[in-house]
C-alpha positions in Angstrom: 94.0 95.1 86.6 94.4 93.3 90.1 92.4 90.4 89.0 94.6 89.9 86.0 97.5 88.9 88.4 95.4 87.1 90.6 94.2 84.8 88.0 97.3 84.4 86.3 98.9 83.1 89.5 96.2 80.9 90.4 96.5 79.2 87.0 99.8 79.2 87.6 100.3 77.9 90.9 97.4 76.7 92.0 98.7 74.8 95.4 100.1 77.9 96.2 98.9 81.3 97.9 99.7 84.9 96.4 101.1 86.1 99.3 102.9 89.0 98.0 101.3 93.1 96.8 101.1 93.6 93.6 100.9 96.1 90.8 100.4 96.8 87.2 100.2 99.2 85.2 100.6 100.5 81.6 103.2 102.4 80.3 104.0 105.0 77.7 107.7 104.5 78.4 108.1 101.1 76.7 108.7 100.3 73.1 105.9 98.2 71.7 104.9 95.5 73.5 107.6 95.2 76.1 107.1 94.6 79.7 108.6 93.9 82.8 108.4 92.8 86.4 110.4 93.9 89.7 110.3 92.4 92.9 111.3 94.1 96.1 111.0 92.4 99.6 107.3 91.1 99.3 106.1 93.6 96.2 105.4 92.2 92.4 105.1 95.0 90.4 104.6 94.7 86.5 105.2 97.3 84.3 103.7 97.0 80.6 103.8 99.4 77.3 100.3 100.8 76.6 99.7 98.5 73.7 98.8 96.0 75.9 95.7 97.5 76.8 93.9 96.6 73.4 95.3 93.2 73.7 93.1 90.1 75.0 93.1 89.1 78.7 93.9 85.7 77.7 97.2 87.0 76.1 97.8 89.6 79.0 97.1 86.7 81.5 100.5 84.8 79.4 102.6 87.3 79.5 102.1 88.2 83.2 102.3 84.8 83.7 105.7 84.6 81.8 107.0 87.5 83.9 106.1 85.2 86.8 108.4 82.0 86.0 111.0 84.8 85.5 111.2 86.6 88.3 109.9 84.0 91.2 111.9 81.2 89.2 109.2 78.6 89.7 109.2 77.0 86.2 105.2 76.0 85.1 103.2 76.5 81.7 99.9 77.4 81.3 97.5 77.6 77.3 97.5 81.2 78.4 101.8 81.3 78.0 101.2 79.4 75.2 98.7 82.1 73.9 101.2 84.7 74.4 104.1 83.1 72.8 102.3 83.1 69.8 100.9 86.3 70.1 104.8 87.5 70.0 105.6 85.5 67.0 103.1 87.1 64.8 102.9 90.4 65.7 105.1 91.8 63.3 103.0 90.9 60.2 100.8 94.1 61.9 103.8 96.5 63.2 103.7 99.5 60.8 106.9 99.6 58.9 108.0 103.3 59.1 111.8 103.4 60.0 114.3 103.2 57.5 118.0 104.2 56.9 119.4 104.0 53.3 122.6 102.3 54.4 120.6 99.9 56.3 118.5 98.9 53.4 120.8 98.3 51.3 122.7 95.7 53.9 119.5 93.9 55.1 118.6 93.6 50.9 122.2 92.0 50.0 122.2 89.8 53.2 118.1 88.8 52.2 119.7 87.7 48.8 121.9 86.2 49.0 120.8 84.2 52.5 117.2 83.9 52.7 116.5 84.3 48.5 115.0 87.2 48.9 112.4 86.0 51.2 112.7 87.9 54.3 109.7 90.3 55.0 111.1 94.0 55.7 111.4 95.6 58.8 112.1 98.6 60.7 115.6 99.5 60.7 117.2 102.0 62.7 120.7 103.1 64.2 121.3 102.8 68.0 123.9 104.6 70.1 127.5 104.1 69.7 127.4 101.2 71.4 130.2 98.6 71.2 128.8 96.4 73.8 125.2 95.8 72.0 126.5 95.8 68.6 122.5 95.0 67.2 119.0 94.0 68.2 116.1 92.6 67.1 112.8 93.4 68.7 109.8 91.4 68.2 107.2 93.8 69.2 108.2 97.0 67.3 109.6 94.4 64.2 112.9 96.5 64.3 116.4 96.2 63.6 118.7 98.6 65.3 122.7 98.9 64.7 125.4 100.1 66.7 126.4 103.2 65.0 130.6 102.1 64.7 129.1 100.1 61.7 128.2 103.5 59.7 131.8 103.7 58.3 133.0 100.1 58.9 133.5 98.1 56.1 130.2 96.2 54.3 130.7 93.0 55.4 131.1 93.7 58.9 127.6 95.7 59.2 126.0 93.1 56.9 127.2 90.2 59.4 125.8 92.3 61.9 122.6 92.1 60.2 122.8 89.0 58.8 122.7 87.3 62.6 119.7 90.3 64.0 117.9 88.9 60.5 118.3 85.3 61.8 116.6 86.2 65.3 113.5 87.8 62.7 113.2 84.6 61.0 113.6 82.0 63.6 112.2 84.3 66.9 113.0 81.6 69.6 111.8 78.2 70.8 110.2 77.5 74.4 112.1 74.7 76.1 111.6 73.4 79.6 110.2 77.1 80.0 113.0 78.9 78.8 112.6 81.2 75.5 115.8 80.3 73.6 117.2 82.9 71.6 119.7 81.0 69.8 118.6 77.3 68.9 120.8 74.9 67.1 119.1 75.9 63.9 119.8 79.4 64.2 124.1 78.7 65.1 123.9 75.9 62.0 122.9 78.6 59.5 125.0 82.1 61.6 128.3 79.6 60.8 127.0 79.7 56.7 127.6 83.7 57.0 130.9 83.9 54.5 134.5 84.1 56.7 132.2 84.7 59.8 135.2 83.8 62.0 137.1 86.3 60.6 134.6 88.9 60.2 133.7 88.3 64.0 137.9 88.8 65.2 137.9 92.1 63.2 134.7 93.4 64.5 136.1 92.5 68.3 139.0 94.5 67.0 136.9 97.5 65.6 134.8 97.6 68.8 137.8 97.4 70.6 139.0 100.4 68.6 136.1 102.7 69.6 136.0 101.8 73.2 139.9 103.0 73.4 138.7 106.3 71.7 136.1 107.0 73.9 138.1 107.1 76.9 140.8 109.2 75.2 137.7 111.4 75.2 136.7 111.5 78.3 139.9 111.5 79.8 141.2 114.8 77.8 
């Protein structure tokens, strides 16, 4: 596992010297395919889920390496990154699709309908925590949609925005630009602005998050 790192700085940097400890190891702890790296005085250590192991050192070698420009901010690209990227793209046409809510089906159908004709592979969709700071997510790895649960009796068009804009992070994924994964291209604002009365959908849902952060401190402070 040491020689992963190694060789993924080298091709890297390759003027430079790894002059710092370093670790991996796999994880059970992670959702699929997530990973992530800490740095602490002079140690690099990378954490990864367990499906990783079964994955090719070429694409291990990216993603280390991607964890790298992160965390020691030294912005290079390697075919190896490239590799990766890819990877990450595509592996939801392989995630088992096992998670679904009823309510959630029936707002990632209407929004596929009547925004992306119907077109939209299914995912997993699940509810989060009451969360009114992370209202949604989309996560590559794991091809799921999870909703904050304020949405469960909020009206339909406010959980189908919700959707609507985790749907558009499904379809579009992100771009790599000056090596920098961007979550939100031009493309993807152009067609969020075509969801119907999106500016006042996205008042009223400040207002309804709002709403539940105010009860939840009436809670805790009884």
């Amino acid at each position: 596992m040491s020689s992963l790192i190694q060789e993924a700085f080298h091709q890297l940097y390759p003027e430079k010297e790894l002059k710092y400890n370093f670790s991996l190891k796999y994880s059970r702890r992670f959702n699929s395919y997530n990973a992530n790296v800490r740095l602490y005085g002079n140690n690099l250590i990378f954490n990864l889920s367990k499906e990783w192991k079964k994955i090719s050192k070429e694409i291990q070698i990216g993603l280390i390496q991607e964890l790298m420009v992160k965390i020691l901010k030294v912005k290079n690209k390697t075919m190896n990154m490239e590799l990766y990227n890819l990877f990450m793209k595509n592996v939801h046409l392989a995630v088992p699709k096992t998670k679904t809510d009823e309510i959630l089906e029936e707002s990632f159908n209407r929004v596929n309908d009547i925004y992306f004709n119907g077109m939209l592979d299914k995912c997993n969709l699940q509810w989060g925590n009451e969360s009114t700071s992370k209202l949604g997510c989309y996560e590559y790895g794991s091809d799921t949609i999870t909703i904050s649960t304020i949405f469960k009796n909020a009206p339909q068009e406010f959980l189908d925005y919700v959707m609507y804009h985790e749907m558009l992070h499904k379809k579009f994924k992100f771009q790599n630009k000056n090596g920098r994964n961007l979550h939100h291209s031009g493309e993807f604002k152009r067609m969020e602005a075509k969801f119907e009365n999106r500016n006042l959908i996205e008042k009223e849902i400040s207002k309804l998050a709002r709403k539940h952060r105010l009860g939840l401190r009436a809670i805790l402070s009884f």
